[in-house]
FIKOLZA-1660 file (N, C-alpha, C; in steps of 0.1 Angstrom, whole numbers, plus 5000, padded with zeros to 4 digits):
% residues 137
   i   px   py   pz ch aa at
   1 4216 4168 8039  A  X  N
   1 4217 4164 8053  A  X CA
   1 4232 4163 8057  A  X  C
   2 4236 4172 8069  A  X  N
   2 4247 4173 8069  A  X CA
   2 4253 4161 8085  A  X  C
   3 4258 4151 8077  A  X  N
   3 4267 4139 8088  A  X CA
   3 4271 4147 8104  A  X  C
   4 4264 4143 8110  A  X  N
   4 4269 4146 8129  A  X CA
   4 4283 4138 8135  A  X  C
   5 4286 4145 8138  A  X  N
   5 4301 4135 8142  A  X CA
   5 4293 4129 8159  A  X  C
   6 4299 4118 8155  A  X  N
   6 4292 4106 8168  A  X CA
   6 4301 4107 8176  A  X  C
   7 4297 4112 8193  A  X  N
   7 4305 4112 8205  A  X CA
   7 4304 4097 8207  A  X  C
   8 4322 4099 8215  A  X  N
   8 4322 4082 8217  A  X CA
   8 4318 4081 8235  A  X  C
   9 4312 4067 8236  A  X  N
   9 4302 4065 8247  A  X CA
   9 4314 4063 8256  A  X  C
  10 4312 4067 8267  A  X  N
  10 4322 4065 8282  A  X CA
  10 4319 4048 8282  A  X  C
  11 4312 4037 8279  A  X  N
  11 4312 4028 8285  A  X CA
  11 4322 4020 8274  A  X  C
  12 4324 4024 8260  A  X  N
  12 4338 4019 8250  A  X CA
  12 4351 4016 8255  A  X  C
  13 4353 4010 8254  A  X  N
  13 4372 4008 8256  A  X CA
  13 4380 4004 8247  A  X  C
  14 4388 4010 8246  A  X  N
  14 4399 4005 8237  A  X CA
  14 4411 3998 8243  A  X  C
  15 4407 3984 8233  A  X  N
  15 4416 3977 8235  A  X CA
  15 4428 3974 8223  A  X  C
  16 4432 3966 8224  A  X  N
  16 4444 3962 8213  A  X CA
  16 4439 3953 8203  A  X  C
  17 4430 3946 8208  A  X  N
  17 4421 3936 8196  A  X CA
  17 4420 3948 8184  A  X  C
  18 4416 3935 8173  A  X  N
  18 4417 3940 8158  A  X CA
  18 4400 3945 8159  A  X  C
  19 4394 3957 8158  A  X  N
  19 4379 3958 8154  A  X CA
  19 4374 3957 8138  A  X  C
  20 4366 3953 8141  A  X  N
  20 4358 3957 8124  A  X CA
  20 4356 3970 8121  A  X  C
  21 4364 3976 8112  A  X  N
  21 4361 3988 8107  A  X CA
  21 4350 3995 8100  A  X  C
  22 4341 3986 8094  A  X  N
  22 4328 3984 8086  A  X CA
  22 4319 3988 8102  A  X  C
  23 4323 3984 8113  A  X  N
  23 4313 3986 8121  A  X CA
  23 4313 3998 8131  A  X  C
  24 4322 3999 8129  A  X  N
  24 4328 4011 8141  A  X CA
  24 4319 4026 8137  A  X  C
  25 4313 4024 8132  A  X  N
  25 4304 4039 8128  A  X CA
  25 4291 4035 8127  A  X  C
  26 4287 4025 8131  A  X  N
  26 4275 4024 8138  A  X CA
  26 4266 4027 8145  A  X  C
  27 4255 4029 8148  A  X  N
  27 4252 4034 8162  A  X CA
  27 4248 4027 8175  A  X  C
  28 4256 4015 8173  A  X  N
  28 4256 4010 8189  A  X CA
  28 4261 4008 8199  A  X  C
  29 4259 4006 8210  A  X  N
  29 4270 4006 8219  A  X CA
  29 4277 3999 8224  A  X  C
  30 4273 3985 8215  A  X  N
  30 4284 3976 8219  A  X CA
  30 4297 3973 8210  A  X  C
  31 4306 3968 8211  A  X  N
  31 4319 3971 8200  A  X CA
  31 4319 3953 8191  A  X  C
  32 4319 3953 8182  A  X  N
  32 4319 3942 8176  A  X CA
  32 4338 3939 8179  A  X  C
  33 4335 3929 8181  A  X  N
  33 4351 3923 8181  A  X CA
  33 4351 3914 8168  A  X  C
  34 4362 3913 8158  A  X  N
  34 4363 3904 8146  A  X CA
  34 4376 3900 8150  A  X  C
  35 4377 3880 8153  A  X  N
  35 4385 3873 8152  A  X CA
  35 4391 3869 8141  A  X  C
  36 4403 3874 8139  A  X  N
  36 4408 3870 8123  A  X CA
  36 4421 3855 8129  A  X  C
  37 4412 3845 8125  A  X  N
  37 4417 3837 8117  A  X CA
  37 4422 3832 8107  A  X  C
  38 4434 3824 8104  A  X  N
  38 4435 3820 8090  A  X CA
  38 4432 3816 8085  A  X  C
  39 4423 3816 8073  A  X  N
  39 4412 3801 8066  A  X CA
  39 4422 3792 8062  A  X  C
  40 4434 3790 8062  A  X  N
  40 4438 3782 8056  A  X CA
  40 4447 3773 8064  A  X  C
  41 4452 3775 8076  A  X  N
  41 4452 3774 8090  A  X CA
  41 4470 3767 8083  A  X  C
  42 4480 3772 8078  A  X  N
  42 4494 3762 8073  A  X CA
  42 4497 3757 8089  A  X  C
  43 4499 3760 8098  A  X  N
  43 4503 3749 8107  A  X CA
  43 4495 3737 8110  A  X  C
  44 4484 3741 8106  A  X  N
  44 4476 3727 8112  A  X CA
  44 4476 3714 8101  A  X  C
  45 4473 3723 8086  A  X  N
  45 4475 3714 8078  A  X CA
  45 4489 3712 8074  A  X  C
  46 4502 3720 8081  A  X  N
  46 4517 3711 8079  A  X CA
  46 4515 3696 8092  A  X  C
  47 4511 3698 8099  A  X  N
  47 4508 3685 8110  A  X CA
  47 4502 3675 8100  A  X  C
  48 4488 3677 8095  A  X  N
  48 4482 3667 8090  A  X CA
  48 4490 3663 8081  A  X  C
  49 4497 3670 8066  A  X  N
  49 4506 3662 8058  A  X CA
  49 4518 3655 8066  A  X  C
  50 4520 3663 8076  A  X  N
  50 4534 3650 8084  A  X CA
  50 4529 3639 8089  A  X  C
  51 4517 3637 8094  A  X  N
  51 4513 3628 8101  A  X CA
  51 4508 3621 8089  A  X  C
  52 4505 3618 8076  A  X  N
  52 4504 3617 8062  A  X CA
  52 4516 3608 8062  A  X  C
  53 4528 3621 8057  A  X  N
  53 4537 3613 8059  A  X CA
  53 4544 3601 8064  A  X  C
  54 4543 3606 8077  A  X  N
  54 4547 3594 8084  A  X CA
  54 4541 3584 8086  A  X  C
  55 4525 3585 8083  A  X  N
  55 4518 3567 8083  A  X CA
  55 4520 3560 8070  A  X  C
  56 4524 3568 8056  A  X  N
  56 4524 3565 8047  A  X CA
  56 4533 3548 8043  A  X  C
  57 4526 3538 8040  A  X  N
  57 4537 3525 8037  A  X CA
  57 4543 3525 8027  A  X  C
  58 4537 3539 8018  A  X  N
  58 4544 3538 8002  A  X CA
  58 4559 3547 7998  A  X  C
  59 4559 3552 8012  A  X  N
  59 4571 3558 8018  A  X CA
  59 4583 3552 8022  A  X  C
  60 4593 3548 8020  A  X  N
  60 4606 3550 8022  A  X CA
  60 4608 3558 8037  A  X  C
  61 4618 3550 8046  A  X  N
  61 4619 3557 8060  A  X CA
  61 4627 3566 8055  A  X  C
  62 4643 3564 8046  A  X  N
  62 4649 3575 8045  A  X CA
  62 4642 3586 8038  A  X  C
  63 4632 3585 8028  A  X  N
  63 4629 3594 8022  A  X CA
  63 4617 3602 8030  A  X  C
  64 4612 3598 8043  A  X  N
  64 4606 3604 8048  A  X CA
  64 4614 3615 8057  A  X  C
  65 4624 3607 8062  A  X  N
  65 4632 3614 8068  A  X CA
  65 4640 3626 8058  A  X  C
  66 4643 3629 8046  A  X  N
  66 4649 3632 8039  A  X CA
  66 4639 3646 8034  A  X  C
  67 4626 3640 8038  A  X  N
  67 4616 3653 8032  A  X CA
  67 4613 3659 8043  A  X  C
  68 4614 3658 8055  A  X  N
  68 4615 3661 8069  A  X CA
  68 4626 3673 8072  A  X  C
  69 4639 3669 8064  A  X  N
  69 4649 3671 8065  A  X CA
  69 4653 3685 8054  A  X  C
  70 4649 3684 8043  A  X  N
  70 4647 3692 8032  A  X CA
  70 4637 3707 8040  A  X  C
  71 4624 3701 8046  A  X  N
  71 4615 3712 8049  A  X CA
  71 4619 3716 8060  A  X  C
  72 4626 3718 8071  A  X  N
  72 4632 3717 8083  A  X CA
  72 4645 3732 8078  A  X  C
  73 4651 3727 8068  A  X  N
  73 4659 3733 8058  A  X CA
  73 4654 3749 8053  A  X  C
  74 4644 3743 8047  A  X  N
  74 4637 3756 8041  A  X CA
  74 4629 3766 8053  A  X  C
  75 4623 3759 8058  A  X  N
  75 4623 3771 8073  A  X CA
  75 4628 3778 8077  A  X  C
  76 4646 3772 8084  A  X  N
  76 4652 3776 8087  A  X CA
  76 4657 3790 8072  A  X  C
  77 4656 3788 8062  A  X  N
  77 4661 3795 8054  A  X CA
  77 4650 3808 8051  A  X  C
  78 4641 3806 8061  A  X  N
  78 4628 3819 8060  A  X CA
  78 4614 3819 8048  A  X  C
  79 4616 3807 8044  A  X  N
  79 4603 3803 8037  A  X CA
  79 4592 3803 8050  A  X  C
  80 4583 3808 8039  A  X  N
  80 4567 3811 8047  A  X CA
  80 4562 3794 8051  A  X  C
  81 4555 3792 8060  A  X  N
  81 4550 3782 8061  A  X CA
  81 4537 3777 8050  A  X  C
  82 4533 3790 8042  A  X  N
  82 4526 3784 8030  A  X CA
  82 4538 3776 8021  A  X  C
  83 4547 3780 8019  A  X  N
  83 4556 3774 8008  A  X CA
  83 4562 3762 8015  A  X  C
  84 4564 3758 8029  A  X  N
  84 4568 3746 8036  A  X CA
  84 4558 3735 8032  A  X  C
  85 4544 3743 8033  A  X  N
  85 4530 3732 8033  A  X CA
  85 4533 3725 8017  A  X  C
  86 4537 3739 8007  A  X  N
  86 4540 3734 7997  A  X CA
  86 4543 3723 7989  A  X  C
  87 4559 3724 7995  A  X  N
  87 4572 3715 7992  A  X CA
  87 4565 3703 7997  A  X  C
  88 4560 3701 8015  A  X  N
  88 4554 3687 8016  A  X CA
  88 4544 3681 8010  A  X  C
  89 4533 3689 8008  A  X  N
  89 4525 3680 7998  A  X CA
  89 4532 3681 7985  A  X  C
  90 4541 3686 7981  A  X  N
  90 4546 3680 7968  A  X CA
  90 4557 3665 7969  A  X  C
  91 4562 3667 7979  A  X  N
  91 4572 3656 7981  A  X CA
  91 4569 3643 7986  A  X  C
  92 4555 3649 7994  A  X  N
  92 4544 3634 7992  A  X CA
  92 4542 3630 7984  A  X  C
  93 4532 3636 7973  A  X  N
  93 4528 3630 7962  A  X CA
  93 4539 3625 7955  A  X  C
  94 4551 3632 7952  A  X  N
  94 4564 3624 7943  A  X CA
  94 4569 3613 7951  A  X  C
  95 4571 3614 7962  A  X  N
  95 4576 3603 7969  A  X CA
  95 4569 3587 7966  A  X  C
  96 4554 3589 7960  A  X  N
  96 4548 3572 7962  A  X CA
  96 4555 3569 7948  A  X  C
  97 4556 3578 7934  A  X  N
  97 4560 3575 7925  A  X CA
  97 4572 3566 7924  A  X  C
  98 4581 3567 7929  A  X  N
  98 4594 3566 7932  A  X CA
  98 4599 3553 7942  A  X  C
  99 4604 3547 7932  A  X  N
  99 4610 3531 7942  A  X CA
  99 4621 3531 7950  A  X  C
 100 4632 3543 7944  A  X  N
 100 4644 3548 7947  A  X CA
 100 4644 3560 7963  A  X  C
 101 4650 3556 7969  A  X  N
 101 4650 3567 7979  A  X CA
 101 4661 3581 7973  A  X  C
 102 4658 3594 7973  A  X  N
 102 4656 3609 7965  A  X CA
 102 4673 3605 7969  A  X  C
 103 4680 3600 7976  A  X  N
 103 4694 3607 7976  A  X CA
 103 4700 3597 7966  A  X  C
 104 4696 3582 7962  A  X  N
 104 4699 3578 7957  A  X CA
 104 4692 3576 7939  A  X  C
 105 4686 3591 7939  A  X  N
 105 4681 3588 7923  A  X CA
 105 4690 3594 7915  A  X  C
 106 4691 3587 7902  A  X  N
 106 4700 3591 7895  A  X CA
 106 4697 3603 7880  A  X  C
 107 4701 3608 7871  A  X  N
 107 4693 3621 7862  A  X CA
 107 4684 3608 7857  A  X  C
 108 4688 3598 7851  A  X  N
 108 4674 3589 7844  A  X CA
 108 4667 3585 7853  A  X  C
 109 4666 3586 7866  A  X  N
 109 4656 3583 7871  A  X CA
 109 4645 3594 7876  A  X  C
 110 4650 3605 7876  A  X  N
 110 4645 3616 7877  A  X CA
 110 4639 3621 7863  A  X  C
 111 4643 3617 7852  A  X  N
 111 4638 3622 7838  A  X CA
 111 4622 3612 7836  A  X  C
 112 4626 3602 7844  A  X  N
 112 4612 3588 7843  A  X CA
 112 4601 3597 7850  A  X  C
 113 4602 3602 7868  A  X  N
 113 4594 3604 7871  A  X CA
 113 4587 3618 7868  A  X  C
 114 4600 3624 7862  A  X  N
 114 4591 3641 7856  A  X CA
 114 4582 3631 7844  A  X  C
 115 4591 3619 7833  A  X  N
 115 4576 3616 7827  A  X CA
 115 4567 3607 7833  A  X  C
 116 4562 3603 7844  A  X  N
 116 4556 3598 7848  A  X CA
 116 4542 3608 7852  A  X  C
 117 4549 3622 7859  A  X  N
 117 4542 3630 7863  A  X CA
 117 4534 3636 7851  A  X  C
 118 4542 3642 7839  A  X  N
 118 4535 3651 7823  A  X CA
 118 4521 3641 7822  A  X  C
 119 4527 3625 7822  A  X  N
 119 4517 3618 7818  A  X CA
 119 4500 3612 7822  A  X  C
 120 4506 3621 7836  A  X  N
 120 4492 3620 7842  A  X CA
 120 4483 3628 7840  A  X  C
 121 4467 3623 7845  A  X  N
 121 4460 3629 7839  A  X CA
 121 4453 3644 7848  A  X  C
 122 4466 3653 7851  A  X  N
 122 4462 3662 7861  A  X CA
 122 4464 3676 7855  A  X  C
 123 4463 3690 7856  A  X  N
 123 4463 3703 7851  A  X CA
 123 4477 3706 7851  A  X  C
 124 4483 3716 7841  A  X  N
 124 4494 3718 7842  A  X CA
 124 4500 3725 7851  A  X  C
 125 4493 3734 7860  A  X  N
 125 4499 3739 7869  A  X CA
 125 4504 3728 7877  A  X  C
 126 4493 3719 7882  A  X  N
 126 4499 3705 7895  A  X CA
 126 4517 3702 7893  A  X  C
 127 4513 3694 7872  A  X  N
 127 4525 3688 7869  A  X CA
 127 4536 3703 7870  A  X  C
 128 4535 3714 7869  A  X  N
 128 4544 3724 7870  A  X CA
 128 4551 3722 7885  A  X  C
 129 4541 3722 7891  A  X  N
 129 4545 3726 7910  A  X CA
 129 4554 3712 7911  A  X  C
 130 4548 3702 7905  A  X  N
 130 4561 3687 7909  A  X CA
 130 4574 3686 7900  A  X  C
 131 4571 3692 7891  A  X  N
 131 4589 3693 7881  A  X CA
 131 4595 3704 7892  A  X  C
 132 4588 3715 7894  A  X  N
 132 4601 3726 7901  A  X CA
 132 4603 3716 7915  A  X  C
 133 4594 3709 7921  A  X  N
 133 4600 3704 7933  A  X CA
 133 4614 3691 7929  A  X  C
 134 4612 3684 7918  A  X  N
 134 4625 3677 7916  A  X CA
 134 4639 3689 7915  A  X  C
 135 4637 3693 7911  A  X  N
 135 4649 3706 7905  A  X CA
 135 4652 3712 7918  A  X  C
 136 4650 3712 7928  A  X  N
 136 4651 3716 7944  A  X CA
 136 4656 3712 7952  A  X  C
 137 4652 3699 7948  A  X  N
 137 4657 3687 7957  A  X CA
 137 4670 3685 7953  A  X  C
% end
């Protein structure tokens, strides 16, 4: 059986929207439209970690300000907003460890909380992602 090439219907239009390609050879006459959203949505969830941040009591105002200030940094420097979401949930979670506000820690105080981090009881990738964030900082 030899494939018919499908006339396209006068009532179609083309627009600029993204179509489903899976559907477009169809035989019907209406056009599916596919909304591509991001599943992972990094602006919405960089709001919720700031707003995190900023209710946080186990936070330091400078060092909230300081992680504000660091990610503000890296944007401007053309980091993706996945790697911004990054840095903040990493500087969250290091920040409650820490009594010292980040501009005032010293190498032994930073050698405590990389061991504080090894010693937890989380997967090595996690403790990986929070040692390269000390080294950044």
């Amino acid at each position: 059986m030899v494939p018919q090439k499908r006339q396209e219907s006068p009532a179609r239009s083309t627009t600029s929207q993204t179509k489903c390609p899976m559907l477009k050879d169809l035989n019907s006459k209406d056009e599916v439209e596919i909304v591509r959203e991001d599943p992972y949505n990094p602006p919405g969830r960089i709001k919720a970690v700031t707003r995190r941040i900023e209710n946080s009591t186990a936070i330091s105002k400078t060092n909230k300000q300081l992680i504000f200030q660091f990610c503000d940094q890296a944007a401007l420097q053309g980091l993706s907003q996945a790697r911004v979401l990054f840095y903040l949930n990493r500087f969250w979670n290091l920040a409650r460890y820490v009594e010292k506000d980040f501009n005032r820690l010293t190498r032994k105080d930073i050698e405590e909380l990389v061991r504080k981090v090894q010693n937890q009881t989380t997967s090595r990738r996690s403790c990986r992602g929070r040692k390269h964030i000390t080294g950044g900082f």
